[in-house]
N, C-alpha and C positions, 0 to 999 in steps of 0.2 A: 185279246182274241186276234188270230191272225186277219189279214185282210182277204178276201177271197171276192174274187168276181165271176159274175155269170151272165152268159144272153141265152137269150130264150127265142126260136124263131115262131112268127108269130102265123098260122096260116089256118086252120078250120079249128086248129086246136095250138095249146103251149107246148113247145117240144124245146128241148134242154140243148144246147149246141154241145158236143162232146171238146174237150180242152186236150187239147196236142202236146203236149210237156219233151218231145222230141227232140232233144242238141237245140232247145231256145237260146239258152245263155250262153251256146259259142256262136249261134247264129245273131245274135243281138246286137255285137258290136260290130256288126257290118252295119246292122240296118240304121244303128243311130250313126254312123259314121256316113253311110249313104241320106239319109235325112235327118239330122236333130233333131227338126222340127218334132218330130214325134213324141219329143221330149219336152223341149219347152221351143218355140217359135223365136227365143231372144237369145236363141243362143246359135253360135256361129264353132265349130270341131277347128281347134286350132293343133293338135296333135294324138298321136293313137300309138301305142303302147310304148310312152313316152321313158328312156330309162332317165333315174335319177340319183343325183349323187351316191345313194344308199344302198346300192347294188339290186333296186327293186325296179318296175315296169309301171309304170299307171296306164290303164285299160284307154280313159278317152281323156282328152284336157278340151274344153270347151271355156269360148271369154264372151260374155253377156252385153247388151248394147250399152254399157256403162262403163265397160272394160274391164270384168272383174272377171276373174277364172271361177272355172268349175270343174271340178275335177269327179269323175265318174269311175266307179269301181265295178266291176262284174262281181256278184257273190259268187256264181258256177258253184264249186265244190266245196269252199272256202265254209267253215263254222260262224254263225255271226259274231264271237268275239274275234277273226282273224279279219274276217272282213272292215270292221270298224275300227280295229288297231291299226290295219295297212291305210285306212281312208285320212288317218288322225298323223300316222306318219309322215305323208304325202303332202299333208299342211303343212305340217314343219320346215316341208321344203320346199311349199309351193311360195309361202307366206314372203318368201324370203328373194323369188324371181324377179331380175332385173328386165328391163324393156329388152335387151339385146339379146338376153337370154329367150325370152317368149318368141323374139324374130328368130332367132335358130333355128328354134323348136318346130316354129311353122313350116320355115324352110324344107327341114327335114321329112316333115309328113307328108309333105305335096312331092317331094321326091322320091319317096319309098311309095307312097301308097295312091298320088294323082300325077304323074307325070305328066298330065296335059295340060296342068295348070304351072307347072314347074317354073319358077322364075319369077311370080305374081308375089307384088307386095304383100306383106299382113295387112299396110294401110289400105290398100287397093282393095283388098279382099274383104273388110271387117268395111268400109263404106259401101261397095257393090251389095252384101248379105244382108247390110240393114239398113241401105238407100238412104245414107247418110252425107252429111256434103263431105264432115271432118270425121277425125277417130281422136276418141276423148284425149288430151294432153298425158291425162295422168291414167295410167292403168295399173291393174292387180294392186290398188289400195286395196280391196277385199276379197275374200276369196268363198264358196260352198263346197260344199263335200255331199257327194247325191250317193249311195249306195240302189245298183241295180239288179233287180232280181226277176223269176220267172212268177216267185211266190214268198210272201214276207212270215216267218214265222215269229211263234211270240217273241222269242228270246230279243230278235233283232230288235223290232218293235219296242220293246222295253228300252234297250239301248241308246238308239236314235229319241226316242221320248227324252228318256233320262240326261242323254247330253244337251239336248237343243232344250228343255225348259228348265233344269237344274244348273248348267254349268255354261248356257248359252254359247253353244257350237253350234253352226251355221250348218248343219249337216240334215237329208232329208230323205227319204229314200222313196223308190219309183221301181214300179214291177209292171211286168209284161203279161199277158196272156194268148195264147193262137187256140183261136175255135175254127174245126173245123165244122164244113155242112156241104155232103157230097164230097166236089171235087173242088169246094173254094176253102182258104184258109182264111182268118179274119185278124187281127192284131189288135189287142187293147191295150189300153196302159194306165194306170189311176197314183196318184200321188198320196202317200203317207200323211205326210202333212199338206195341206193347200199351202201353194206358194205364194197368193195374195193377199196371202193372213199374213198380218206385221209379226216381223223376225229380226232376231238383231243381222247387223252387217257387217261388225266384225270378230274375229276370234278375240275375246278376254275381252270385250267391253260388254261394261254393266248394263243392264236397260232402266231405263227408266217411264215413269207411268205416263202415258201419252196424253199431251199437253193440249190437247181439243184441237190441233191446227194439223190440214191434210198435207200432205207433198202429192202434188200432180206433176208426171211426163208427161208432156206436149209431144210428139213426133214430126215436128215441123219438116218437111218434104218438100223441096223445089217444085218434084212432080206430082204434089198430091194436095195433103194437108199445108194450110199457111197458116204461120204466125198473126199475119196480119189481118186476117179473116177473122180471127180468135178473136183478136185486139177490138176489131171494129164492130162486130155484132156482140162481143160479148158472150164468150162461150171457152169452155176447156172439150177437147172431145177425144174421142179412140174407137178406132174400128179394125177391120178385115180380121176379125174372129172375136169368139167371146173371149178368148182369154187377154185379148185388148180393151176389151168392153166392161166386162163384166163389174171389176172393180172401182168402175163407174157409179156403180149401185150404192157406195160407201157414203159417198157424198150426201151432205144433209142440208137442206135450206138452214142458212143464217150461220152456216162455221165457214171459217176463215183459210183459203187455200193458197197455195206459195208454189208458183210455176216453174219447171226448170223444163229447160228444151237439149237436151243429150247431146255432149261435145260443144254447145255453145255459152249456155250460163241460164240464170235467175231471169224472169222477163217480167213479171207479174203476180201482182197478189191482190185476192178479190174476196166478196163471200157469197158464196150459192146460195141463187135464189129460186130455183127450181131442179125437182128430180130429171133426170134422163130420158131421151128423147129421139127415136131414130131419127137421121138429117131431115128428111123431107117433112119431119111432121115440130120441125121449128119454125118457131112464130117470130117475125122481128117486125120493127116499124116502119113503113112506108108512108111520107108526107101525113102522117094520124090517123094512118088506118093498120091493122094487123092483118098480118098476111101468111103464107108462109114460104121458110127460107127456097129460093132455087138457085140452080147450076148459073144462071148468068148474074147474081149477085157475086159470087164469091170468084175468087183467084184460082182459089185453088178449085176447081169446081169439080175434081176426079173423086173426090169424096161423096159422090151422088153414084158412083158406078156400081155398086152394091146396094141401091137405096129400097129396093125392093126384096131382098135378102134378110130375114129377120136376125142369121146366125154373120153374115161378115159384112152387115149396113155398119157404117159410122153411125157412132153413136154423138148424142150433144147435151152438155149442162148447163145451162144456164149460170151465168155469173156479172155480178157488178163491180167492176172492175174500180181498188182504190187504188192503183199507180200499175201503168202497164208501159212495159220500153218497148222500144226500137228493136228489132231483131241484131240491131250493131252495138249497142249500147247492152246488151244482157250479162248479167253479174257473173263472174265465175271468181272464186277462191278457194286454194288448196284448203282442203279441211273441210269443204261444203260436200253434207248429205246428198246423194244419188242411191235411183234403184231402179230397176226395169219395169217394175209395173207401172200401169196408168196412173194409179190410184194407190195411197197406201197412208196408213197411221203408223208413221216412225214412233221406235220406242228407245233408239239406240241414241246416246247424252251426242253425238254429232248433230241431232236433228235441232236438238236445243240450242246449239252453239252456231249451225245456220240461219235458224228464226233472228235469232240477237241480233246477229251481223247484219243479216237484211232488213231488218227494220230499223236500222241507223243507216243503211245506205239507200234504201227507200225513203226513209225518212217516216215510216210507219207506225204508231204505237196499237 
């Protein structure tokens, strides 16, 4: 069944917002090019109708705080067997982009399409966008395929299903709506599949059944979130929106977690001993009394600036930490699992082959 979305404004009675279907999907790629965010919050627009060896155009190229591209298609006119053939083609080419190449690419879009920023690193611009010290070593190990539309019908739906759980294609698709009411417009957007449900991460690798053990993103922040915070109260956490938080919820008392902090490596693996927690209402010990967490305990103490915000407070999980390093000392090796979410159940045999490694280098059984 297609997907279809509706609001309703709510005032003495239910009344139906009427849906605007107006030139959406040539207006679309301004507006993700003017904010991704609206799409996903981890994703940073590194070029727009990018041409490629193949004599074809890709709509938007976006790379994730892990460094992985995304490559965004416009459906506009396009049948859904054309649009899923041009998104599957566009791997073929993306899969294949060296560093020097994605620096080009960037080069070129801030020239054709920002000329105020003309001349700004990719590195400069991927640490500014996601308030990062570094930009991961290694990028476009993996790659996603998002197909974007105004409205998903069956056919596509089938497609994208068919490729991402029978032949495990990283591919997902993402639609728009504008409701009008009076003289205001409104813009929604809902994802096909949820992005924080575990997906494999790369094209042609197998999955396999997930081994009870989580991967957590820390976002460790000079000016925000610390490391060291984590370390010493004992907690993994995410905040400034749900889709930072939310998959916070995964986490279960007594399963086993393995911490990677984005461009720097591996720091910690512990096991949850409590659900989730907005910041202000964590408990920690003071001289044998319980208390709870404040702004002049921690370092980072900007993680209280939302704290009365239920939708972008920091969230916190408790953890008992059985080996946790040094923010200098944090693991990193090619071939080790990453992913943008907070929170997530790897299924893809990478995730297996990091666990190994870190628990000989932790020294963990």
């Amino acid at each position: 069944m297609p997907l279809e979305l509706g609001i309703w404004r709510i005032d003495n009675r239910l009344e139906k917002l009427d849906v605007k279907s107006l030139d959406l999907e040539d207006r679309l790629e301004q507006y993700l090019d003017t904010d991704i965010s609206i799409a996903s919050p981890n994703w940073m627009v590194v070029g727009r109708q990018v041409y490629t060896d193949y004599g074809k155009y890709v709509d938007l190229l976006a790379i994730d705080r892990d460094g992985n591209l995304v490559v965004l298609e416009l459906k506009r006119n396009k049948t859904p067997r054309d649009v899923v053939a041009q998104l599957l083609d566009y791997a073929s080419w993306v899969k294949d982009l060296a560093d020097d190449k994605i620096v080009s690419i960037f080069d070129a879009y801030l020239k054709k399409f920002h000329k105020d920023k003309e001349g700004l690193s990719l590195d400069q611009a991927f640490r500014d966008h996601f308030r990062v010290s570094v930009m991961p070593d290694e990028i476009n190990e993996t790659h996603q395929l998002v197909v974007v539309a105004s409205q998903l019908d069956d056919s596509t739906e089938r497609i994208v299903n068919y490729l991402s759980d029978e032949h495990n294609v990283p591919i997902n698709a993402l639609f728009f709506r504008i409701f009008k009411d009076d003289d205001r417009e409104y813009l929604s957007s809902m994802w096909f599949i949820d992005p924080s449900l575990p997906s494999p991460t790369i094209v042609g690798e197998g999955k396999e059944p997930w081994n009870g053990e989580f991967y957590v993103s820390f976002g460790h922040d000079e000016n925000g979130r610390r490391w060291e915070d984590a370390k010493k109260y004992g907690f993994v956490s995410g905040g400034g929106g749900t889709w930072y938080s939310k998959t916070l919820n995964l986490l279960e008392p007594g399963k086993r977690i393995w911490v990677n902090i984005p461009g720097k490596g591996y720091v910690g693996v512990g096991e949850v001993v409590d659900p989730m927690v907005r910041v202000d209402q964590f408990m920690i010990s003071d001289e044998g009394n319980q208390r709870a967490l404040t702004p002049e305990d921690l370092i980072g103490s900007n993680v209280f600036k939302n704290a009365d915000n239920e939708e972008k407070s920091e969230y916190l999980v408790r953890v008992k930490w059985l080996k946790a390093l040094d923010l200098n000392d944090a693991i990193k090796e090619k071939g080790f699992f990453g992913n943008q979410n907070t929170v997530c159940k790897p299924v893809a045999k990478k995730w297996r082959h990091t666990v190994e490694r870190l628990m000989i280098r932790l020294e963990v059984r």
